[in-house]
C-alpha positions as CSV (number, residue, x, y, z in Angstrom):
1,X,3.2,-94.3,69.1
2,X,0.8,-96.7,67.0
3,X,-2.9,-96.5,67.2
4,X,-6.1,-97.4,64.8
5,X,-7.2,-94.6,62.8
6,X,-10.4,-92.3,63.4
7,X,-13.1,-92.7,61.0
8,X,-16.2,-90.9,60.8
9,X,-18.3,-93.0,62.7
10,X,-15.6,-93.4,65.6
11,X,-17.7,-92.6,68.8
12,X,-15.3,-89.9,70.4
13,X,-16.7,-87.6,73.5
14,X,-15.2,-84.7,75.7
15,X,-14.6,-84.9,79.3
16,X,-17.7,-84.0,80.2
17,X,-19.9,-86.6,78.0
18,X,-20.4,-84.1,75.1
19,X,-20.3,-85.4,71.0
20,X,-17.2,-85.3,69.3
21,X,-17.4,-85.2,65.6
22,X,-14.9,-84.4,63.1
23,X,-14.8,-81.1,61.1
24,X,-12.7,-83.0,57.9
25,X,-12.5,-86.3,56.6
26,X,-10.9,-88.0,53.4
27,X,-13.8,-90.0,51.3
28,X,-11.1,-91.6,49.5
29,X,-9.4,-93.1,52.3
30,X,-11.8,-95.5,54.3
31,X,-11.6,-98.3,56.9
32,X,-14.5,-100.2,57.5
33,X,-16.4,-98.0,54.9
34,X,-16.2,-94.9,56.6
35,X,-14.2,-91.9,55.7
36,X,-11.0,-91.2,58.0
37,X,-10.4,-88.4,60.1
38,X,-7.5,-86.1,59.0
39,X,-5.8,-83.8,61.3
40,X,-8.6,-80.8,61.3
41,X,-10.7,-79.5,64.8
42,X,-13.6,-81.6,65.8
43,X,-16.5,-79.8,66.7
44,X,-18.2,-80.7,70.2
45,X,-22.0,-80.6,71.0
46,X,-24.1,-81.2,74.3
47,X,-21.1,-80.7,76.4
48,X,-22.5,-81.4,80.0
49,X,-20.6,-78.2,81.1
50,X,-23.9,-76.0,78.8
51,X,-25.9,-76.7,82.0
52,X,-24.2,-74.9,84.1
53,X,-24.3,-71.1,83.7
54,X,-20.9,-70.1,85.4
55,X,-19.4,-72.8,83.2
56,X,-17.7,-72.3,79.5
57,X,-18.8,-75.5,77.8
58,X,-16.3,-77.5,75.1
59,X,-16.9,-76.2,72.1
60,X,-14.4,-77.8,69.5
61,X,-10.9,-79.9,70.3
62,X,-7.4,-80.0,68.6
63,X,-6.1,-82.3,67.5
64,X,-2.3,-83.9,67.0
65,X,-2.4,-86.3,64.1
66,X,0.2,-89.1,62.9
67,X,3.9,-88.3,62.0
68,X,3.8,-91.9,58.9
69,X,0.4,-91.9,57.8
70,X,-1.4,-89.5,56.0
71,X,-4.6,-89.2,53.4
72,X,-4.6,-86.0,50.8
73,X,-1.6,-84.3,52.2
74,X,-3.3,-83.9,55.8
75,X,-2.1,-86.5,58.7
76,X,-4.5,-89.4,60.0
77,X,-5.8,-89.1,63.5
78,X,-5.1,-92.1,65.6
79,X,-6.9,-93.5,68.7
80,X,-3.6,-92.1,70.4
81,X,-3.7,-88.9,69.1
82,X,-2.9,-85.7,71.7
83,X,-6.1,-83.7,72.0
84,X,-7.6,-80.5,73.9
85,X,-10.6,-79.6,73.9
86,X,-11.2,-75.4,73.6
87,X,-11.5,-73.8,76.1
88,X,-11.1,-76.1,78.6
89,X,-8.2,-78.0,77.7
90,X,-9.4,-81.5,78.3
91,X,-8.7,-84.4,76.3
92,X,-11.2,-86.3,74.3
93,X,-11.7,-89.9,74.9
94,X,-12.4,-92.5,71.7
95,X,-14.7,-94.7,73.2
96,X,-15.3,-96.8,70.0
97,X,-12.9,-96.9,66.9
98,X,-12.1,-99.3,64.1
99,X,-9.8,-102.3,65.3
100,X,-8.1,-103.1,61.6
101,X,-5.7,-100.1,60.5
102,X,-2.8,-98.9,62.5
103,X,-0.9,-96.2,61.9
104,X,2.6,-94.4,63.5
């Protein structure tokens, strides 16, 4: 399934309003100037869940990347990309991405 490709300044969040960022990106590979994100764990910060002390707050995400598209050796991640966060399973949301590169 098609989608635009992460970059590092793609705004992505957890389910619970924490920052997504990823943990590898490919500087020679860039859409609008920006490195893009390769299929590697993204690390999550100020996960809403912190607050609560009987709660296990997201503290990185998977990631599936593209099956076409790929950027030294290591696949793409699109705006469609399967995620989970760990350890609660939810999927990140991309809020804001790049609207110029597809990939499959």
């Amino acid at each position: 399934m098609p989608g635009y490709l992460l970059h590092d300044d793609a705004i992505v969040t957890c389910a619970h309003a924490g920052d997504a960022k990823p943990t590898r990106t490919d500087a020679r590979v860039k859409v609008n100037g920006f490195p893009v994100a390769v299929a590697a764990p993204y690390t999550v910060d100020r996960c809403t869940l912190s607050e609560d002390p009987d709660a296990v707050p997201c503290l990185g995400a998977e990631w599936t990347g593209a099956t076409r598209v790929q950027a030294g050796r290591l696949p793409v991640l699109l705006s469609r990309s399967q995620s989970a966060c760990v350890p609660t399973g939810t999927p990140l949301t991309v809020a804001v991405v790049q609207i110029r590169v597809q990939g499959v």
